[in-house]
ChimeraX commands (.cxc) that place a marker at each C-alpha (Angstrom):
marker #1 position 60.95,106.68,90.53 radius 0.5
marker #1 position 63.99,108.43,91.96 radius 0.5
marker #1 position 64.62,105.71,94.26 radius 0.5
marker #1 position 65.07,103.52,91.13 radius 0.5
marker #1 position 66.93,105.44,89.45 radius 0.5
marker #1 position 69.33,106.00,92.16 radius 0.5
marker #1 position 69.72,102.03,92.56 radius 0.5
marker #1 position 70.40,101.78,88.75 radius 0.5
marker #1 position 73.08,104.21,89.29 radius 0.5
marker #1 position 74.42,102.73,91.73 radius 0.5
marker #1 position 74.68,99.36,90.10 radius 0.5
marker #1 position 76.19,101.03,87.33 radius 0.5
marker #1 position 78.91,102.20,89.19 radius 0.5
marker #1 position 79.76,98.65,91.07 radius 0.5
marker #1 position 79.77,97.49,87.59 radius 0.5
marker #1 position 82.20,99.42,86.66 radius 0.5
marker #1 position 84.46,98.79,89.75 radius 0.5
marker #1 position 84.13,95.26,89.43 radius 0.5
marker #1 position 85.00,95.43,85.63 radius 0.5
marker #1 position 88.23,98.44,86.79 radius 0.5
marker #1 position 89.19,95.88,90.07 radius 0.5
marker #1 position 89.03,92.33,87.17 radius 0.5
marker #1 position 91.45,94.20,85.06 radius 0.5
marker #1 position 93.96,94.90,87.89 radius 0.5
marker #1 position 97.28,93.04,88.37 radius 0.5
marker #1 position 97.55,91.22,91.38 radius 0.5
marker #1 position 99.94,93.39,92.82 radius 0.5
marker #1 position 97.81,96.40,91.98 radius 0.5
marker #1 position 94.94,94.40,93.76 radius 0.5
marker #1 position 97.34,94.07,97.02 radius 0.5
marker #1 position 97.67,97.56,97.04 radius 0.5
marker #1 position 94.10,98.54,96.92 radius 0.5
marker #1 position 93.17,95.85,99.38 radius 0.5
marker #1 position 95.89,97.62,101.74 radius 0.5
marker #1 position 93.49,101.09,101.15 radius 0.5
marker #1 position 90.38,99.07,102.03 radius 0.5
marker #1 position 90.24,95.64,104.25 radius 0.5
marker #1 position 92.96,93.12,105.03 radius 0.5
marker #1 position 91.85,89.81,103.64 radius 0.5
marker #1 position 91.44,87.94,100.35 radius 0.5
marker #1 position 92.00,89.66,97.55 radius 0.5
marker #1 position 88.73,89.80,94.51 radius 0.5
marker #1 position 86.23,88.61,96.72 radius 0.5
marker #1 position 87.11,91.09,99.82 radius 0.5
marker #1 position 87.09,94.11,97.32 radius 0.5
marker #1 position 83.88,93.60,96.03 radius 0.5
marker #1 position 82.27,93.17,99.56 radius 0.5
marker #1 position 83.74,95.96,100.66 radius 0.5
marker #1 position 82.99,97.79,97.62 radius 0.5
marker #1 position 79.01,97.26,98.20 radius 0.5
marker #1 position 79.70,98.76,101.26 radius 0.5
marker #1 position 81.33,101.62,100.65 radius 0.5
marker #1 position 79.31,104.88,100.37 radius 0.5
marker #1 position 78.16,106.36,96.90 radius 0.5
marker #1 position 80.66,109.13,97.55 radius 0.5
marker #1 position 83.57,106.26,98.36 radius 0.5
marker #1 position 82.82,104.22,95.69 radius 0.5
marker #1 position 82.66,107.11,92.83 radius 0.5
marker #1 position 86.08,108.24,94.81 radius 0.5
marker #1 position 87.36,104.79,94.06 radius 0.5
marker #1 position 86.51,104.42,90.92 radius 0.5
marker #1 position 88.00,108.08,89.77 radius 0.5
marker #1 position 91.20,106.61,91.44 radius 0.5
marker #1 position 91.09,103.46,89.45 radius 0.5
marker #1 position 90.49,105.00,86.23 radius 0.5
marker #1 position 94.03,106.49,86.60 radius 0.5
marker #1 position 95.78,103.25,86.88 radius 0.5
marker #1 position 97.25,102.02,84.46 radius 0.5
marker #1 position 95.39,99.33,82.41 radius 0.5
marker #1 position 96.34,95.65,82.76 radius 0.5
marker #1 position 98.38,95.45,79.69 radius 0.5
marker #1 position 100.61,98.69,80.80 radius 0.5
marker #1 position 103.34,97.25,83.50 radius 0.5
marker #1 position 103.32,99.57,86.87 radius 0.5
marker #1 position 105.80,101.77,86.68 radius 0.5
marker #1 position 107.63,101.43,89.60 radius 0.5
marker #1 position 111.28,102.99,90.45 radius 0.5
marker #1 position 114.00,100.77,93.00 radius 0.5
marker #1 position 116.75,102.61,94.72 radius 0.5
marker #1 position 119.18,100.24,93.16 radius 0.5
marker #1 position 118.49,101.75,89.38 radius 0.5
marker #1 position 118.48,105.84,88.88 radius 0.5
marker #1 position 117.76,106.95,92.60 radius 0.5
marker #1 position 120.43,105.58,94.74 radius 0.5
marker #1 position 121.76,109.30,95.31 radius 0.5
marker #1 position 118.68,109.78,97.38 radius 0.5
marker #1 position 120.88,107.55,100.01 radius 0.5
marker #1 position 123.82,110.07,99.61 radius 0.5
marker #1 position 122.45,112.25,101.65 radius 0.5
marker #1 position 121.62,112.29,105.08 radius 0.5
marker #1 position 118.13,111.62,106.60 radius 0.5
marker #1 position 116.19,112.73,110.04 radius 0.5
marker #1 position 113.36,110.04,111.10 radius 0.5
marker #1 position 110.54,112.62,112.15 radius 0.5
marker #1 position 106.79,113.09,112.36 radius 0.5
marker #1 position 105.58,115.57,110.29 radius 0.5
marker #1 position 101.98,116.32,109.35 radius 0.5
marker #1 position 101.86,116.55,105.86 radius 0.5
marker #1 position 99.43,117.95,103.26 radius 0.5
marker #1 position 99.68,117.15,100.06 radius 0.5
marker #1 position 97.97,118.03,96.41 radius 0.5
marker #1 position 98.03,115.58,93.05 radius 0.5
marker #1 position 96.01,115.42,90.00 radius 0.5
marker #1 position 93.05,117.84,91.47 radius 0.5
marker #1 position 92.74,115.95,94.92 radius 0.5
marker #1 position 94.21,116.37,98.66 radius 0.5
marker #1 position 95.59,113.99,100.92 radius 0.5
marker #1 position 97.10,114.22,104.30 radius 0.5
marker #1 position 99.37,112.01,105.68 radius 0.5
marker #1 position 102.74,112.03,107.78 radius 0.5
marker #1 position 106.51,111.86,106.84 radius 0.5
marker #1 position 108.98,109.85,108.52 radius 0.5
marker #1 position 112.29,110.69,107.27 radius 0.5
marker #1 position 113.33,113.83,105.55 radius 0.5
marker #1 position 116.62,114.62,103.50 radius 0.5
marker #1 position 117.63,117.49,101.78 radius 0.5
marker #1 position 116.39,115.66,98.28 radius 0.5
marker #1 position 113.17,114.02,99.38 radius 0.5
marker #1 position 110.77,112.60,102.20 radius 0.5
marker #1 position 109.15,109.32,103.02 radius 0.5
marker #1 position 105.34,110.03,103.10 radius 0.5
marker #1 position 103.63,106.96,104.93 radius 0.5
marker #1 position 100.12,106.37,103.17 radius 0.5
marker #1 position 98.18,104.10,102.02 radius 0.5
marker #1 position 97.25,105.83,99.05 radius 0.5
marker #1 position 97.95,104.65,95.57 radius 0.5
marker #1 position 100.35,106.58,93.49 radius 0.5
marker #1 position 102.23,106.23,90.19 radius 0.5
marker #1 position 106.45,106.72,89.91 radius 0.5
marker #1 position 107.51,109.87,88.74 radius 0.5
marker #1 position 103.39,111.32,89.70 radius 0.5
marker #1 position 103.81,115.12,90.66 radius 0.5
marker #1 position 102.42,116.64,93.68 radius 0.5
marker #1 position 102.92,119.60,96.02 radius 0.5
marker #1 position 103.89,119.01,99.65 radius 0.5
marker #1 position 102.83,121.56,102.27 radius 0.5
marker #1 position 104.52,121.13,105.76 radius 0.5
marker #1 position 106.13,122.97,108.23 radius 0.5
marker #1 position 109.27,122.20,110.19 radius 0.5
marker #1 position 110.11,122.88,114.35 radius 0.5
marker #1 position 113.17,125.49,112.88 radius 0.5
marker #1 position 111.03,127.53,110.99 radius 0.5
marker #1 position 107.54,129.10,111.70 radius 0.5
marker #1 position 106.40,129.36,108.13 radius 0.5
marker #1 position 104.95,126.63,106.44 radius 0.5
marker #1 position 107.04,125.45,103.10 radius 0.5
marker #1 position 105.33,124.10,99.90 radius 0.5
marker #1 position 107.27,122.48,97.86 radius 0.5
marker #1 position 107.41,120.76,94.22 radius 0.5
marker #1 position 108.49,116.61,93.96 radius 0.5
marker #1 position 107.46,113.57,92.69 radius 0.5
marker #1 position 107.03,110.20,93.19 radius 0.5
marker #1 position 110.45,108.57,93.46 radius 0.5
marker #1 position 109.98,105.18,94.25 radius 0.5
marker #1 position 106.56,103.55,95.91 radius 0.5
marker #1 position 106.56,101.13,98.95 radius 0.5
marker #1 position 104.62,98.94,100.57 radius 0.5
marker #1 position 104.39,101.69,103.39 radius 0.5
marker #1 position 104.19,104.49,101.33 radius 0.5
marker #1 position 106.40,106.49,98.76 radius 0.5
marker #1 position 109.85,108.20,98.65 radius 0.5
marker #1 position 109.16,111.58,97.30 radius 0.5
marker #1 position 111.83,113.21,95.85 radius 0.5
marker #1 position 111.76,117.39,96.01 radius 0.5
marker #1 position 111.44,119.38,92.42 radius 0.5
marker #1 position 113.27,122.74,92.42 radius 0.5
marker #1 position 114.47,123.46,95.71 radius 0.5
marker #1 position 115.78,126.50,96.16 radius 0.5
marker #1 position 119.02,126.81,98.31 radius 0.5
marker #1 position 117.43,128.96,100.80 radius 0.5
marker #1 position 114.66,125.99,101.18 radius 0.5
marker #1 position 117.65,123.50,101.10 radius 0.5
marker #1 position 118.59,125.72,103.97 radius 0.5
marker #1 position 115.94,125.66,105.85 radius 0.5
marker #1 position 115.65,121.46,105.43 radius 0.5
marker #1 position 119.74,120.67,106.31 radius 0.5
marker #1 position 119.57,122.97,109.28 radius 0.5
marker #1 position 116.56,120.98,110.44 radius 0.5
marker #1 position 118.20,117.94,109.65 radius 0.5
marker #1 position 121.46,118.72,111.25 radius 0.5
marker #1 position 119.75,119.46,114.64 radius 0.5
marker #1 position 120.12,116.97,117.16 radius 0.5
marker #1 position 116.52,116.90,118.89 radius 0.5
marker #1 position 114.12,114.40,117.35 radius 0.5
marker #1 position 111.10,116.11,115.79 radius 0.5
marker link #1:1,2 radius 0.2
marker link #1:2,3 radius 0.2
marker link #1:3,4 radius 0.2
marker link #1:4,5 radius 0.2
marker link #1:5,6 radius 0.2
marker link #1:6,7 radius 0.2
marker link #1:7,8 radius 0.2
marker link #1:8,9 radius 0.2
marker link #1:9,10 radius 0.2
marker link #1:10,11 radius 0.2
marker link #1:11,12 radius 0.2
marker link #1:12,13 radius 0.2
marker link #1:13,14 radius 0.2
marker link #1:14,15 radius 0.2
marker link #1:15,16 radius 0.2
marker link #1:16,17 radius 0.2
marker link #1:17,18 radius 0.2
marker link #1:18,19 radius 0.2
marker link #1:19,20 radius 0.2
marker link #1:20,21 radius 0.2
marker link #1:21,22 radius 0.2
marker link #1:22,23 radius 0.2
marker link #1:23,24 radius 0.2
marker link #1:24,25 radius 0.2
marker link #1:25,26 radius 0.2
marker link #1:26,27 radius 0.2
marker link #1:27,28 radius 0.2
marker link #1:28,29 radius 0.2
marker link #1:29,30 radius 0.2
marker link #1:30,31 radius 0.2
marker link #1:31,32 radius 0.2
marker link #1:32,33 radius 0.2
marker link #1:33,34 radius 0.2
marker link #1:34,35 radius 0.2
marker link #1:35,36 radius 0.2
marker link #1:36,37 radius 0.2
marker link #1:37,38 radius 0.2
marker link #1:38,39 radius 0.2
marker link #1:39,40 radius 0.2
marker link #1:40,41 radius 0.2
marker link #1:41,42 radius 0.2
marker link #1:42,43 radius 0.2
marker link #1:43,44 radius 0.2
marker link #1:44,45 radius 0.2
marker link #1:45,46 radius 0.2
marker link #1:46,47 radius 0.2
marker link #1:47,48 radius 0.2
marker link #1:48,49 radius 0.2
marker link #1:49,50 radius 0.2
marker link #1:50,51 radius 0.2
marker link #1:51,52 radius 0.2
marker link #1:52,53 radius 0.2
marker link #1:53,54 radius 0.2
marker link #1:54,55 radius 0.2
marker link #1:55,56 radius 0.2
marker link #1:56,57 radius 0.2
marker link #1:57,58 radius 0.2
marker link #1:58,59 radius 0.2
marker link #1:59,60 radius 0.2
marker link #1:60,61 radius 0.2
marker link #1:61,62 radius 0.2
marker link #1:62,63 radius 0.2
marker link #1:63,64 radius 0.2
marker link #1:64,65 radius 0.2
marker link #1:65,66 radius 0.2
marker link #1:66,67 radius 0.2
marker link #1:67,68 radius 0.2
marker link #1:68,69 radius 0.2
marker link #1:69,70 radius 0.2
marker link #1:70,71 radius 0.2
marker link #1:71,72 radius 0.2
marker link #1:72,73 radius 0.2
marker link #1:73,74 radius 0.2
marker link #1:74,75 radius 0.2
marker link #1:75,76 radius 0.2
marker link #1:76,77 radius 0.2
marker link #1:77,78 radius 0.2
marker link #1:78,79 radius 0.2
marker link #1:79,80 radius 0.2
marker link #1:80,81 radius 0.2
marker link #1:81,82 radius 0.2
marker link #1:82,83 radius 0.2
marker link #1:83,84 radius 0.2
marker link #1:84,85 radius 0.2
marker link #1:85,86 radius 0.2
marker link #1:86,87 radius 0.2
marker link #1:87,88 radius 0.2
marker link #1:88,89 radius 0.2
marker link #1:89,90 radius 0.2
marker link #1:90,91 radius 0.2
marker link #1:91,92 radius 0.2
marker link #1:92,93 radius 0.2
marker link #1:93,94 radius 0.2
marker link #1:94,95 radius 0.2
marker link #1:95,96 radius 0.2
marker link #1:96,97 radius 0.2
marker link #1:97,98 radius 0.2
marker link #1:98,99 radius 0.2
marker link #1:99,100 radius 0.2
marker link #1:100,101 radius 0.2
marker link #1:101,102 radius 0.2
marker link #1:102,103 radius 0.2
marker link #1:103,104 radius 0.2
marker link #1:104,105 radius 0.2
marker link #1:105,106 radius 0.2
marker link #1:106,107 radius 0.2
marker link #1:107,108 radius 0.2
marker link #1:108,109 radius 0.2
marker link #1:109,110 radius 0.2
marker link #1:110,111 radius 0.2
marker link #1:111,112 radius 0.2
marker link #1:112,113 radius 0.2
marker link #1:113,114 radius 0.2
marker link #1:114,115 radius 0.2
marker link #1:115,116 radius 0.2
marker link #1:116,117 radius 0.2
marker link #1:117,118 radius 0.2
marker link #1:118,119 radius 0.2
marker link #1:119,120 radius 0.2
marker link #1:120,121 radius 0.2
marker link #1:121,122 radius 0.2
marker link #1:122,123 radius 0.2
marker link #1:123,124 radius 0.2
marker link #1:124,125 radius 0.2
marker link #1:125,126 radius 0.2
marker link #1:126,127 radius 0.2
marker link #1:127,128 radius 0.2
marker link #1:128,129 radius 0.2
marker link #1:129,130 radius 0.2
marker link #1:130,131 radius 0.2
marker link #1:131,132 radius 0.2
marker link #1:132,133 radius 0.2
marker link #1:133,134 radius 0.2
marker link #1:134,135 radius 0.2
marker link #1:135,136 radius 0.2
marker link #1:136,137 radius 0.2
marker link #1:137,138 radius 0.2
marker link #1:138,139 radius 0.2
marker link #1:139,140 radius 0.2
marker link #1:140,141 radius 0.2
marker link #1:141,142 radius 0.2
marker link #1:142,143 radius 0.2
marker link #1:143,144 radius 0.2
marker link #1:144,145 radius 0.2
marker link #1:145,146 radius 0.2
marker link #1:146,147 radius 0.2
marker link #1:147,148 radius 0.2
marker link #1:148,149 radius 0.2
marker link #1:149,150 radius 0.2
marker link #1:150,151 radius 0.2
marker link #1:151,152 radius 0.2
marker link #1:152,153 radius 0.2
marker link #1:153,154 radius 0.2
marker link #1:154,155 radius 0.2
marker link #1:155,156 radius 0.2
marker link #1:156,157 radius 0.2
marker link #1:157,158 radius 0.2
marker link #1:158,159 radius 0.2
marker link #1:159,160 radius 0.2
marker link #1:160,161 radius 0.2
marker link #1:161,162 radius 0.2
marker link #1:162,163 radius 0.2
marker link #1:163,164 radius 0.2
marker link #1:164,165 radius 0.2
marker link #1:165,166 radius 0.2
marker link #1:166,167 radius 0.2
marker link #1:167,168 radius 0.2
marker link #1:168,169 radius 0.2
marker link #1:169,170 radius 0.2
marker link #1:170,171 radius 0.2
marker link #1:171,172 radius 0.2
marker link #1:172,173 radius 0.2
marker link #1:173,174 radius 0.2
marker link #1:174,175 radius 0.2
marker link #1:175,176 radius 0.2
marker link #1:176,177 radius 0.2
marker link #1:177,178 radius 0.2
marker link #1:178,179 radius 0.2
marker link #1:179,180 radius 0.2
marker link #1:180,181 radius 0.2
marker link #1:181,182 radius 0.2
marker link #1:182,183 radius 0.2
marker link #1:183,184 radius 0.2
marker link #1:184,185 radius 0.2
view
C-alpha cells in the first residue's frame, strides 16, 4: 500500500511541476533549463524532471512557487536605469567562495568581481531583482570572515550583481583595501 501511495505522491508532485513549468515565460523557462540540462526547452524539463529525485523535484517545485506567475512581468533591473553608480566604482576580478542565505535556504557559489557597493555572484540559481540575502565570505586581507546584507541588483545570464545593504565604513574598509591591492585573489 505504501508503495502506492508513494507513486501517487509522486505523480502529484510532477503534476504540479508540469502545471508551475506551462505557466512560465519563455525566458523564465531558459533560465531553469540553464539550472537543469542544456537542450530544448518544455520537453527537456519534463524529462529531466521525472528524473530528478523526490527531494530535487519538491526542491524545484518550492523554487517555482516563488516565481512570479505568468501574468506578473520578471522584474528585472539593467545597469543603464537606477544602478549605473555600481560602475562608479572600482572593481577587483577575484575568486571568492561564497556562502550565501535567502528566503530560508543556502547556496554556495563564487564571486568574480567585487567593489566597494556590490559583487558578481556566478550561479545558476534563480533569483528575483531587489531579493535580499546575506553573503558570508572572507577576503586574503582579513582573517575574519564578513557577512554582509545586499540584494539582488540586476540578474544575468551568468549570475547576479549583488549590491551590499548597510555597509559599515569599517567593512567598506576592509573591501577598498582589498580592492586596492595589486595581487590577484
Amino acid at each position: 500500500m505504501k508503495d502506492a501511495e508513494q507513486r501517487e505522491e509522486s505523480y502529484r508532485i510532477i503534476t504540479k511541476l508540469f502545471r508551475a513549468i506551462g505557466n512560465l515565460t519563455e525566458e523564465q523557462q531558459l533560465a531553469l533549463l540553464r539550472q537543469l540540462i542544456k537542450g530544448r526547452l518544455k520537453t527537456h524539463l519534463f524529462k529531466a524532471i521525472i528524473e530528478l529525485t523526490e527531494v530535487q523535484q519538491l526542491k524545484l517545485l518550492r523554487q517555482l512557487e516563488k516565481l512570479p506567475t505568468y501574468d506578473q512581468p520578471v522584474k528585472t533591473v539593467s545597469l543603464d536605469d537606477d544602478q549605473s553608480f555600481m560602475r562608479e566604482h572600482k572593481r577587483k576580478d577575484c575568486l571568492l567562495n561564497v556562502n550565501y542565505s535567502t528566503g530560508g535556504e543556502e547556496f554556495k557559489d563564487y564571486i568574480l568581481n567585487i567593489s566597494t557597493v556590490g559583487v558578481f555572484v556566478e550561479t545558476e540559481t534563480i533569483f528575483k531583482a531587489d531579493q535580499e540575502m546575506a553573503l558570508t565570505f572572507k577576503l586574503p586581507n582579513y582573517q575574519q570572515p564578513l557577512t554582509l546584507e545586499a540584494s539582488v541588483a540586476w540578474i544575468g545570464k551568468k549570475g547576479v550583481g549583488i549590491r551590499f545593504i548597510n555597509l559599515s565604513p569599517y567593512q567598506e574598509e576592509i573591501i577598498r583595501s582589498f580592492i586596492e591591492k595589486d595581487e590577484p585573489a
